[in-house]
C-alpha positions in Angstrom: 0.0 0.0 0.0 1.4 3.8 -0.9 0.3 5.0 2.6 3.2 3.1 4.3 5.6 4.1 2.2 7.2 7.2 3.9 10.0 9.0 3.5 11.4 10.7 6.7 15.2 10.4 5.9 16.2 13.6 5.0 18.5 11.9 2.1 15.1 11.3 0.4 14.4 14.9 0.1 14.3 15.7 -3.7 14.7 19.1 -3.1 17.7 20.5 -5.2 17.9 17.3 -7.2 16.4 16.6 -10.9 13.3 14.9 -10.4 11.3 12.4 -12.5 7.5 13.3 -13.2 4.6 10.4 -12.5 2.6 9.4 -15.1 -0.1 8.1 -12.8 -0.9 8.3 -8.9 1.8 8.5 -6.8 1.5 9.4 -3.1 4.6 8.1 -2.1 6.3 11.6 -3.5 4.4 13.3 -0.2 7.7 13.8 2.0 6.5 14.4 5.9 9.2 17.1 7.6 9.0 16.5 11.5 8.7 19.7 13.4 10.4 19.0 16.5 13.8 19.3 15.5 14.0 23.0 14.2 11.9 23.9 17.3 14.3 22.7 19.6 16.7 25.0 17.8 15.0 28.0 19.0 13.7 26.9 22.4 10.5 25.1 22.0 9.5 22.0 23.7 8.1 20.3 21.0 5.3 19.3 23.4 4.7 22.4 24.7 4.9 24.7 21.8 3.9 28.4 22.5 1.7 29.6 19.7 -1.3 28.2 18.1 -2.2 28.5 14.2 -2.1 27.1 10.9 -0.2 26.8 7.8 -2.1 28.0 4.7 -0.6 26.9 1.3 -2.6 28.1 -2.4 -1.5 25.5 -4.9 -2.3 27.4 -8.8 -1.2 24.3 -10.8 -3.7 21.6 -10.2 -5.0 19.3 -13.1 -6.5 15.8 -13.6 -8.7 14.4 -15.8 -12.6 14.1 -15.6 -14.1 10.8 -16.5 -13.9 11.2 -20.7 -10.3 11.6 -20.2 -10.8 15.6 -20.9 -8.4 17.8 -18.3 -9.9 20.0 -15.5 -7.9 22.6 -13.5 -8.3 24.3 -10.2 -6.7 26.3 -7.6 -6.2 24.2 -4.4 -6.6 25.5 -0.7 -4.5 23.7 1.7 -4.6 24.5 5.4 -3.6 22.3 8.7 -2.5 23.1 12.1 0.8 24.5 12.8 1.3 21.9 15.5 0.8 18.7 13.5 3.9 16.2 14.0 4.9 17.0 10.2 4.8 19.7 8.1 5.2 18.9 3.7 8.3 20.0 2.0 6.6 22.3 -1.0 8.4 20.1 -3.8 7.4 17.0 -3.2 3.3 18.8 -3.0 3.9 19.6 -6.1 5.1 16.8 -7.3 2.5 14.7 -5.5 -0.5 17.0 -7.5 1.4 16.1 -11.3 0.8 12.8 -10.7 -3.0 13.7 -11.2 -2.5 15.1 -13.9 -3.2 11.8 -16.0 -5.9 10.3 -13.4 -9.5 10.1 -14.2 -12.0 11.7 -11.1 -15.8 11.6 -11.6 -16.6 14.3 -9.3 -14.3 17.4 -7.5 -15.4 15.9 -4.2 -13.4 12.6 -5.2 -9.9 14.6 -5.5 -10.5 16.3 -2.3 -11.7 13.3 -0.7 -8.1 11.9 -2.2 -5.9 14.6 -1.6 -7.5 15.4 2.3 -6.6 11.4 3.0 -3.2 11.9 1.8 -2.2 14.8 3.5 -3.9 13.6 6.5 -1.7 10.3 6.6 1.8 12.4 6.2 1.1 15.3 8.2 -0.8 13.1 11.1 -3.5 15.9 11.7 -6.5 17.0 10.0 -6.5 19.3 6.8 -8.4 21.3 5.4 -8.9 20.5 1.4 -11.1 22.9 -1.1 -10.5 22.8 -5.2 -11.8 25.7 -6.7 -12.2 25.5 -10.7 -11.2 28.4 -12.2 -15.3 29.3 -13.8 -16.5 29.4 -9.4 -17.5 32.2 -8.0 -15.1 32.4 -5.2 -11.7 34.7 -6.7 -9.4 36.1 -4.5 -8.8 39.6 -5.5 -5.2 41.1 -4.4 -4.8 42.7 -1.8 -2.7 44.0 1.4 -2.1 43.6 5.0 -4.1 45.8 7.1 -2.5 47.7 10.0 1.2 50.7 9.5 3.0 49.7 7.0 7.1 50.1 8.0 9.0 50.0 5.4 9.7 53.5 4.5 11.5 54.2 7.5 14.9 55.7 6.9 16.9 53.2 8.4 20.7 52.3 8.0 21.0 48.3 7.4 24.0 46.2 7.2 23.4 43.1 8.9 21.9 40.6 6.7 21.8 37.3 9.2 19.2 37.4 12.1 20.3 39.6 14.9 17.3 39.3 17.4 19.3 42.3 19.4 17.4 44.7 17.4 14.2 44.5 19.0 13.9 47.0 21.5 10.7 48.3 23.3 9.5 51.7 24.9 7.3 51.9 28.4 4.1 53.2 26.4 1.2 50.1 26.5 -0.1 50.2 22.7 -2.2 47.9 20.6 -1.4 47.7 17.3 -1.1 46.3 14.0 2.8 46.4 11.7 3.5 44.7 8.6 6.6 44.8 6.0 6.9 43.5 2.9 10.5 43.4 2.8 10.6 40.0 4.5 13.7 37.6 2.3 15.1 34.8 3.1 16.4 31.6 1.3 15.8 27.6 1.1 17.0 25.5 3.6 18.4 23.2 1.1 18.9 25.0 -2.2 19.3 28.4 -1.4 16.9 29.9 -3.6 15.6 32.8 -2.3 12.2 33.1 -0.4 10.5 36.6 -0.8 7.5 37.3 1.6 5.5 39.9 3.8 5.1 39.3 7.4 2.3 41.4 9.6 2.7 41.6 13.4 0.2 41.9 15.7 0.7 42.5 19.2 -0.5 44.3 22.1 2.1 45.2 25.0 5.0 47.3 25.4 5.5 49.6 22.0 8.1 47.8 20.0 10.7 50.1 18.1 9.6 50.2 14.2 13.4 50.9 13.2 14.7 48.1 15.5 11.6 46.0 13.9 12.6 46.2 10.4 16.4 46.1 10.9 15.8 42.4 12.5 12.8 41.6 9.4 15.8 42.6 6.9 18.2 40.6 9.0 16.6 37.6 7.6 18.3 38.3 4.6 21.0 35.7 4.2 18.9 33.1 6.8 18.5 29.8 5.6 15.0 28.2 6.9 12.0 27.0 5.3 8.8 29.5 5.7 7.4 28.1 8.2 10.6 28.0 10.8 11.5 31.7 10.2 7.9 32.9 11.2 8.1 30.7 14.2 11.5 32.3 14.9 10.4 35.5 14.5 7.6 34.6 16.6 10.1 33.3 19.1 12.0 36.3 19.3 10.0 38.7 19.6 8.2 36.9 23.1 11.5 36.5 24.0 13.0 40.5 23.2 9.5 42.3 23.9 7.6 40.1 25.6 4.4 41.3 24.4 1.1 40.0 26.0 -0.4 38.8 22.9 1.3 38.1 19.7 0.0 37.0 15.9 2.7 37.1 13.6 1.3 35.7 9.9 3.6 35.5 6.8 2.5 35.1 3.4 5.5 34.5 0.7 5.6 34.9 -3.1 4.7 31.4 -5.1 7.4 29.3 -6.0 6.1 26.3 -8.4 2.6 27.3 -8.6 2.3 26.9 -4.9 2.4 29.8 -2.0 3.3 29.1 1.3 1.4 31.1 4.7 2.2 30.1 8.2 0.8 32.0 10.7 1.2 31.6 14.5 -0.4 33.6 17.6 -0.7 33.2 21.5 -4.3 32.9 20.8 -6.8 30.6 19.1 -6.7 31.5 15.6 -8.5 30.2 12.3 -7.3 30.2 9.1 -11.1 31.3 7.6 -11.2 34.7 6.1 -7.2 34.8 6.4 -6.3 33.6 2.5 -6.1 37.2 1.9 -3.7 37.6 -1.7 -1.2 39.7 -1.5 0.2 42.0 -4.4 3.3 39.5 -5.1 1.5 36.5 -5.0 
């Protein structure tokens, strides 16, 4: 059976490496990334983590066949809880969805019902699975973060690898929303870059906006997948300004039709009305 097939050796990874394309149903190229060990890195008990939220990922390049053999094609909305015991590394998604590309579904509901069971078995959590067809109602027109934006603050940057040091706070008690959109870093394994925006909301101690973007552009030459450098931002900002709530969402450029959106907060949070689009996505 495909389902007991897993790869969790990171010498399966095909990321970085020329990869074959499946002419028919393949789960076995869904590769399962365990959480706990990049946690650790910054601190968290992988037990105890100290955020909630979700990981939302847009996936523009899905296609399989309808029963005549004719293609269909939809926009995929992927979303599961940022403390599952695995996340999914983005190339092996995408490789996972080609190989529908040549398999005949009756009904929509049959490839979500597929895909949900899938994900389910890797990530060991439930997921959330819609496929919209590109004729449905439901668009997503672009948009931006709400709340200041930051970036045009005249601000002298030379450090380019995180440097947490920068965030500093005042005594005033605010409430407030901060986003940037110069957010960069790069792969963990092939060093291609990783372009995003990341919004910040907190309520506590004011935190410094030049101090704020110096660590964001920081990031620069940091290599982590998506998901670890919000939860290290998220990390380091409890730790600097030790705020009394905190939501820090990021929401990154696609990279092989698929867009990548974690986003983690001291309180419950749901991913519905979230999937906003932003300008570079």
């Amino acid at each position: 059976m495909h389902e007991h097939n897993y790869k969790h050796s990171d010498t399966d990874s095909e990321l970085g490496r020329k990869s074959e394309h499946d002419l028919t149903y393949n789960p076995d190229r869904l590769f399962p990334i365990a959480r706990a060990a990049k946690r650790i890195e910054i601190g968290i008990q992988p037990d105890k983590p100290p955020f909630k939220g979700f990981d939302c990922w847009n996936h523009y390049e899905v296609s399989w066949l309808n029963a005549k053999g004719k293609p269909i094609v939809a926009r995929a909305e992927i979303v599961y809880d940022c403390n599952s015991p695995f996340l999914i590394e983005s190339k092996s998604l995408k490789l996972y969805f080609n190989s529908l590309n040549y398999t005949k579904f009756n009904t929509v509901a049959d490839v979500e019902r597929l895909v949900k069971q899938d994900l389910e078995n890797r990530v060991q959590a439930d997921v959330f699975i819609k496929l919209y067809k590109l004729d449905d109602d439901h668009v997503v027109a672009l948009q931006k973060f709400s709340g200041e934006r930051i970036d045009d603050l005249d601000v002298d940057c030379s450090v380019y690898l995180v440097e947490p040091n920068f965030l500093k706070t005042g005594d005033k008690l605010v409430e407030e929303t901060l986003y940037s959109d110069l957010l960069k870093s790069n792969c963990l394994v092939t060093n291609q870059p990783d372009w995003g925006s990341v919004q910040i909301v907190y309520k506590g101690y004011e935190i410094n906006r030049e101090g704020l973007l110096k660590y964001l552009v920081s990031y620069r030459n940091h290599n982590e997948f998506h998901e670890q450098c919000i939860e290290r931002i998220f990390i380091d900002i409890i730790n600097y300004c030790t705020p009394q709530e905190l939501t820090v969402y990021g929401r990154y450029t696609r990279r092989g039709g698929l867009d990548i959106n974690p986003c983690r907060s001291t309180t419950v949070i749901s991913a519905t009305g979230k999937n906003v689009r932003l300008a570079r996505q």
